[in-house]
C-alpha positions as CSV (number, residue, x, y, z in Angstrom):
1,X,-2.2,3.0,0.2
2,X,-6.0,1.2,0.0
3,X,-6.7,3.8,-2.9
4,X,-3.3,2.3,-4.7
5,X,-4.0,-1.2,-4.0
6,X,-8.0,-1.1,-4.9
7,X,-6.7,0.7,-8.5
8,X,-3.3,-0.8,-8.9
9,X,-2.1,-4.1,-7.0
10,X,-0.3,-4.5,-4.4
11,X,3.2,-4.2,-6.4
12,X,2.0,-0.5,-6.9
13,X,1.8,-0.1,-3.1
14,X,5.2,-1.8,-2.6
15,X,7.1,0.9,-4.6
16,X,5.0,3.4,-3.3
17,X,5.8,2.5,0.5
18,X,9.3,1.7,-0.5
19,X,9.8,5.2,-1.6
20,X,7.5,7.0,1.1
21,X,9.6,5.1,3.4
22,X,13.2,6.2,2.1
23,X,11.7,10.0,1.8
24,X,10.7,9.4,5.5
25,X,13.7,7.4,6.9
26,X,16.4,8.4,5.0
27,X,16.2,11.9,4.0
28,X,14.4,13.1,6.6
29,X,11.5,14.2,4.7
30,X,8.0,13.9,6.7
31,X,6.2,16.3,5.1
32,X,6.8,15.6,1.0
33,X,4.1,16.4,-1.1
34,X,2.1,13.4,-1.3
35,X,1.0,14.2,-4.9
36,X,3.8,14.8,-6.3
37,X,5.7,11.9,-4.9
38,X,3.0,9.8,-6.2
39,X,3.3,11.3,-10.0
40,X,7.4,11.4,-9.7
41,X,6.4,7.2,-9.7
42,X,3.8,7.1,-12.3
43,X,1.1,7.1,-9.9
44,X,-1.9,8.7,-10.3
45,X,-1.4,11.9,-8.0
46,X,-5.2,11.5,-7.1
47,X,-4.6,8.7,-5.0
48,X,-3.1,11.8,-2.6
49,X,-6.4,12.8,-1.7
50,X,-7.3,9.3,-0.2
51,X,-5.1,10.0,3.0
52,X,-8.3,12.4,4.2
53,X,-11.0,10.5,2.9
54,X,-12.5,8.5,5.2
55,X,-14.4,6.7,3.0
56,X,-11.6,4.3,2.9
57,X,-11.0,4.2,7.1
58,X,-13.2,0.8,7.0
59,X,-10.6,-1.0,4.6
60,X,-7.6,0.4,6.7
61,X,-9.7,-0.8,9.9
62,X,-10.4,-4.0,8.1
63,X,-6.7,-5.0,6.9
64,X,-5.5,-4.0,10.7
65,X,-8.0,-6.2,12.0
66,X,-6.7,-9.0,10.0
67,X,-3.4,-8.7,11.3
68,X,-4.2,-8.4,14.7
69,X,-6.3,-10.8,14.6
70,X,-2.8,-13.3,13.6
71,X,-1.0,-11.6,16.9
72,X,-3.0,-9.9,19.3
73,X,-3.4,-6.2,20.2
74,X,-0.6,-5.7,22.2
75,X,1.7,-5.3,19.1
76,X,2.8,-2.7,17.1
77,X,3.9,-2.8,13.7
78,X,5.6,-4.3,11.3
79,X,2.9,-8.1,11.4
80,X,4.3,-9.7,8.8
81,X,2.1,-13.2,8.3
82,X,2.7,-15.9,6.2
83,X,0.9,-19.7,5.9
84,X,3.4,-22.3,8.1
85,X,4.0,-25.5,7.0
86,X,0.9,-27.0,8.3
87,X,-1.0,-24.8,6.0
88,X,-2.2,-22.1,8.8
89,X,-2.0,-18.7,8.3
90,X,0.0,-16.8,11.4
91,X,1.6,-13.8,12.0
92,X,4.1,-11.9,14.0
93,X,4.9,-8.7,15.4
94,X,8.6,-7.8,14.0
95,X,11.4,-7.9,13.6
96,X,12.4,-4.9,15.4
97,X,16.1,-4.5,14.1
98,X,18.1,-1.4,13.9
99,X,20.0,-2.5,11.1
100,X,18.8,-4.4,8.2
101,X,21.2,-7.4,7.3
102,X,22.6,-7.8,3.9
103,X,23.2,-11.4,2.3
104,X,23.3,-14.8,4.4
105,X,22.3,-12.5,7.5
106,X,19.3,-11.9,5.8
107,X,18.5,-15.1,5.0
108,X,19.8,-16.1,8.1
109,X,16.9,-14.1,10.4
110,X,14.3,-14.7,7.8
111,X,14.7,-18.4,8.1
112,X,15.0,-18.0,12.0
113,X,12.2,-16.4,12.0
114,X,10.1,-18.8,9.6
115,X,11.3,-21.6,12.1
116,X,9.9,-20.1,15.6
117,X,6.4,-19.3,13.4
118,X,6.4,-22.5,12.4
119,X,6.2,-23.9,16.2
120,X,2.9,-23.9,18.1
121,X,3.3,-22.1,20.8
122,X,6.1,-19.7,20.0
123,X,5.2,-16.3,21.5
124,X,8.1,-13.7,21.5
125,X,11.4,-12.9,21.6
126,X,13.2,-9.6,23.3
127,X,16.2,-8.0,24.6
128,X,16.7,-4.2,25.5
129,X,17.6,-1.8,23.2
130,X,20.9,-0.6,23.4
131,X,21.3,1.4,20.0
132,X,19.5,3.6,17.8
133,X,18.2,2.5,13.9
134,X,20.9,3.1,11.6
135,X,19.3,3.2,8.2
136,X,22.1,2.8,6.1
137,X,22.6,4.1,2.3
138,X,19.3,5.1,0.9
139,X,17.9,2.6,-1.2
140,X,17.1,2.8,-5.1
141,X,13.3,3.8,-5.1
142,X,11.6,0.7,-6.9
143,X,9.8,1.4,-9.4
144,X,5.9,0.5,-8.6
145,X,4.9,-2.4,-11.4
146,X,1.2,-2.1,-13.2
């Protein structure tokens, strides 16, 4: 993904994850060729060989950093961060859901969540698990812009 963000943007790398992701998640698929996923969405296929050259481990290590450095290490992942309204840049771990809402439910935890980020002192929220992920339809692949 560092290889597709240094040569194309970060839009390139949001198509490409979107469709790695659906490959992954949806049809079952964890071991698609990484090359020709990449060309099936007008990426160079070169970029495949990135994911075993560590020449590019610092920038990985570097952009994890930076996240953790936002929540702390005993996280996982997704971190998404975002700048609250006093202008500092924060992040969280989550959110951990096992079905993504549609609509004014989305909009409804996105702007739950921008609320707790925006108060000092807001740590974490958590219940048990009582179901597994159900991802749903697979999505359209988006097409990577660049």
């Amino acid at each position: 993904m560092e290889s597709i963000r240094a040569a194309e943007g970060d839009d390139a790398v949001f198509g490409v994850y979107w469709d790695f992701a659906s490959r992954i998640h949806h049809d079952g698929d964890r071991d698609f060729d990484i090359a020709k996923a990449l060309e099936e969405l007008g990426i160079d296929p070169e970029h495949a060989k990135a994911a075993t050259d560590e020449s590019w481990d610092a920038e990985i290590r570097t952009r994890m950093d930076e996240g953790l450095a936002l929540v702390g290490t005993d996280v996982g992942t997704p971190i998404i961060a975002l700048d609250r309204s006093d202008g500092e840049r924060v992040g969280i771990f989550g959110p951990v859901i096992t079905r993504a809402p549609q609509g004014k439910e989305a909009l409804k935890l996105w702007d739950g969540m921008i609320a707790m980020m925006d108060v000092d002192g807001f740590w974490e929220l958590k219940k048990t698990r009582t179901e597994r992920p159900e991802f749903g339809e697979r999505p359209v692949t988006v097409a990577p812009v660049g």
